[in-house]
N, C-alpha and C positions, 0 to 999 in steps of 0.2 A: 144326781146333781149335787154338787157341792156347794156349801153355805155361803153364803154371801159375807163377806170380811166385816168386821165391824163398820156397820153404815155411819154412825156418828165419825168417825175419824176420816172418810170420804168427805162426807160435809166439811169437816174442820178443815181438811186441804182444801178442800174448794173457794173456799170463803178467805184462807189466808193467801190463797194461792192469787185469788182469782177478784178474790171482792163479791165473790156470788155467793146468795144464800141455797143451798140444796133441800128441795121438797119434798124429792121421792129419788129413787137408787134402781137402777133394773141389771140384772145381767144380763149380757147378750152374748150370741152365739159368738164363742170365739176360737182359739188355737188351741194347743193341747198342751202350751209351754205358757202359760199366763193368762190371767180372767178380764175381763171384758168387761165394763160395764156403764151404763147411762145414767148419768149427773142431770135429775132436770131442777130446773132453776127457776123460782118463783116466777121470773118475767116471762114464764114457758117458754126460754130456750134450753140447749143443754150441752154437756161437753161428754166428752168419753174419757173413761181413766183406763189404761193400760196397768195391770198391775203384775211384775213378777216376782214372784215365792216360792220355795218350796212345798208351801199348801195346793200353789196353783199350774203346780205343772205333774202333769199325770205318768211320764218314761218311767218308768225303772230306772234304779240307777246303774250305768256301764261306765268304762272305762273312757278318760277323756281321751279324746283325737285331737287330734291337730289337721290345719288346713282347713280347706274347702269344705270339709263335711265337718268339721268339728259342732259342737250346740247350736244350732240358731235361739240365745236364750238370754233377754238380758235388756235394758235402757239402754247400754253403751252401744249393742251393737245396732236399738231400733234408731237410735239418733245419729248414729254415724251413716247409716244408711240412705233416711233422711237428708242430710248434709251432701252426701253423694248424690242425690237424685235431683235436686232443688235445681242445680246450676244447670240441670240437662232440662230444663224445664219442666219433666216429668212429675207429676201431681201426688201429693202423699197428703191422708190428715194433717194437717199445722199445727206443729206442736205449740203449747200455751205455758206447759210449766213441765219440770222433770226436778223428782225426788228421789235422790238415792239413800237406802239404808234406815227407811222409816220406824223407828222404833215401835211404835205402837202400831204397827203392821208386822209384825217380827221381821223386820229387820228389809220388807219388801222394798222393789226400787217401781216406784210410780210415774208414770206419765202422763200430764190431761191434754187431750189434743183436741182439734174440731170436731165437732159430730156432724157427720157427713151421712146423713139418713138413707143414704142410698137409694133405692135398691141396688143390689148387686149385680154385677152382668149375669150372673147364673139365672137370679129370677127375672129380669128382663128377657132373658132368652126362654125360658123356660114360658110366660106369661103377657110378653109386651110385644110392642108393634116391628115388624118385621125390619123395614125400614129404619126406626130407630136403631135399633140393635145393630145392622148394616153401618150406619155411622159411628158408633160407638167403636165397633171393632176395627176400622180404618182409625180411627182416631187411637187405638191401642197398638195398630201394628209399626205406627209413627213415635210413640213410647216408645218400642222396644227396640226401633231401627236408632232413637234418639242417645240409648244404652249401649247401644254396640259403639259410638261416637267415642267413650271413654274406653281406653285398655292398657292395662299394666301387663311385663313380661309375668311377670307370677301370677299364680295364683291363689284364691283365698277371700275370706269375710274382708271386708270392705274395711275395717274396725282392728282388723290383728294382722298380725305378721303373716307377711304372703310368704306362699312356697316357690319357689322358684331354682330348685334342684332334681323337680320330678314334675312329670308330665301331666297334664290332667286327665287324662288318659290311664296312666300308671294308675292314676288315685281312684278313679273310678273301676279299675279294675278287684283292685285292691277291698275296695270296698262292696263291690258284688259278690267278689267271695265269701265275705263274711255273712253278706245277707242269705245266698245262697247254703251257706251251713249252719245258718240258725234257721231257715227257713225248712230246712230237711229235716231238722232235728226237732220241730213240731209239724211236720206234713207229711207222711211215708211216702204222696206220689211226687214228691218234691226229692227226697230222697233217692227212690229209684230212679230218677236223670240226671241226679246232680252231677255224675263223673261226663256224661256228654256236655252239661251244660258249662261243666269248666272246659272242657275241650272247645265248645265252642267259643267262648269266650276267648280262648290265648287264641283262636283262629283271627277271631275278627280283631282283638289287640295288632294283629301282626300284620294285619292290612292298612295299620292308622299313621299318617306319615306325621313329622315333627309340625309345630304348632308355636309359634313365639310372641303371639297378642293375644291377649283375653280379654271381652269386653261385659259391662257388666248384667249380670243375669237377677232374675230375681229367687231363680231358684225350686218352684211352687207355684208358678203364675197359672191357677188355676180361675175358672172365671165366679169362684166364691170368693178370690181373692182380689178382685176389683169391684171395688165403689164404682156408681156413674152419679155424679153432682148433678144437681138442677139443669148445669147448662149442658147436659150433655158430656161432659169428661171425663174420663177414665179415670179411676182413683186408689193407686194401687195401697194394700194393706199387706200386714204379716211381712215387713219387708226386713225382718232382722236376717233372713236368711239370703240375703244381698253380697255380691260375689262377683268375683273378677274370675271367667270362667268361658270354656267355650260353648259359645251361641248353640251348637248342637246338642248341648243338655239341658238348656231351655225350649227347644223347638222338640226335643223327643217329649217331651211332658208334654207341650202345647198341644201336639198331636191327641195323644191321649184325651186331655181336658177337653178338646175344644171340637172334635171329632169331624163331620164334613165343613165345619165353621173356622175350619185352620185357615181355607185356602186366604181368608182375608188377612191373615198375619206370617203366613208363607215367608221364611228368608231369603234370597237368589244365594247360592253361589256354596252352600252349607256341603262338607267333607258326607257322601255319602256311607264311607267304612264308619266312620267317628259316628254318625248318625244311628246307626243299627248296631253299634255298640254299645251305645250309652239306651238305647230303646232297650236293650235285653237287660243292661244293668238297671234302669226304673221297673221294670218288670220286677224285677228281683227285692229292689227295696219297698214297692208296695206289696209282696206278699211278708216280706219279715216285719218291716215298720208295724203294721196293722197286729200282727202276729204278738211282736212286745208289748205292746200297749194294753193289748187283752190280757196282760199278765198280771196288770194294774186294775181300776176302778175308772179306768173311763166310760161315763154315761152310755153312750149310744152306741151300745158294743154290736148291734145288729150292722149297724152301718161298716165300721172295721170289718167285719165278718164277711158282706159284701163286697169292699175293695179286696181283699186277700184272696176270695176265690175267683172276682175275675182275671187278678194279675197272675193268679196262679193258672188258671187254664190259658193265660194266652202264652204262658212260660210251656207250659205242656204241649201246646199246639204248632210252639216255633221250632222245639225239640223233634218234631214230627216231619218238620219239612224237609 
């Protein structure tokens, strides 16, 4: 676990920020691109600071991309995300204050937003009343129907220049190749399918017919990445990775994430080639994603370890059919 950034300079944002005086500082469990942490305030309430730095994000460093997959990494793109979600009624921490280039942070760009205590839908599913959780996820699959409402001909981050001379389709293939040749070249059994698995990829590419509205996605909508508030609503976090993109690459993850508990976020009408496309390419990116990261110092390396070998066997077991 990595150290906690100077806490005095937390307080001092907080205080000039906010008018609050800070008591105590916690880290919380957060992303792998920026730290997390709880501001509580003599009046015992408290705020969250978002902070990103290069102390506080664990990748490697690679070559920039552009589009759709480029960094999810940054204030500009969590607040322009924000910005985009708000008008769709869709629920995000409330931002309080945003600091870019904090010197006595090197240089970090800060966020304090509400502290939305949660629990998350992951431990309410995991721990809480069946029924509740039932509500909750109707009430999420109306977020995400609420998302699809907005759509741009390109695609791309919410925050940058959309693409819109290549398919999203194209980009997603694009980009499974690469996972799939960094993923072979630390996995031998990954290795010995990869020439079927790119075969199979340009098969199911060439099932996928054109596409000219994207609407937007979260990206990662896994259910450690919804808050549920007090009252019951969904609260979505991690949303810098926010995207004008097709609904089938939010619904192949969701699948995944959300496993016999999709059916209550189910979309009508989703491209089933597009669908089983973009399923093989997340397969792909959670066994490389997991893979770089352990290249690094990220803490909870057993946990990476676990995502990479089940996306890795179900990559093995689709090669099989």
């Amino acid at each position: 676990m990595r150290a906690l950034p100077p806490v005095g300079l937390l307080r001092e944002l907080a205080r000039r920020a906010l008018g609050v005086r800070v008591v105590g500082v916690e880290r919380l469990r957060g992303g792998t691109k920026k730290g997390v942490y709880r501001l509580v305030t003599a009046d015992e309430s408290s705020v969250v600071a978002y902070v990103w730095s290069a102390a506080e994000n664990y990748w490697p460093a690679s070559p920039a991309v552009e589009g759709p997959f480029s960094h999810a990494d940054g204030v500009d793109l969590f607040v322009g995300a924000v910005e985009a979600l708000e008008p769709l009624g869709v629920r995000t921490p409330r931002v309080l204050w945003v600091e870019r280039d904090h010197r006595g942070l090197g240089g970090a760009d800060v966020a304090l937003v509400e502290d939305v205590r949660g629990p998350t839908l992951e431990e309410h599913i995991a721990h809480g009343d069946p029924v509740f959780v039932e509500g909750v996820l109707g009430r999420l699959g109306e977020v995400l129907a609420a998302m699809g409402t907005r759509w741009e001909s390109g695609v791309g981050k919410v925050s940058r220049p959309l693409v819109r001379d290549r398919s999203g389709a194209e980009l997603v293939v694009e980009r499974a190749l690469v996972d799939l040749a960094e993923g072979a070249r630390r996995r031998p059994e990954l290795a010995e399918v990869a020439s079927a698995v790119e075969v199979r990829l340009g098969a199911l590419f060439e099932r996928v017919g054109p596409r000219f509205e994207h609407g937007l996605v979260h990206g990662e909508l896994g259910p450690d990445h919804v808050l549920v508030d007090p009252s019951g609503e969904p609260v979505l976090i991690d949303v810098e990775g926010l995207m004008f993109f097709d609904a089938e690459w939010e619904h192949a993850f969701l699948r995944v994430r959300f496993g016999d508990l999709y059916r209550y976020l189910e979309r009508p009408g989703l491209d089933p080639a597009r669908t089983e496309l973009y399923a093989w390419a997340e397969h792909l990116s959670l066994v490389a994603g997991p893979l770089r990261l352990l290249d690094g110092d990220f803490p909870d390396r057993a946990v990476l370890v676990g995502i990479a070998e089940h996306h890795l066997g179900r990559v093995l077991a689709l090669t099989r059919e």
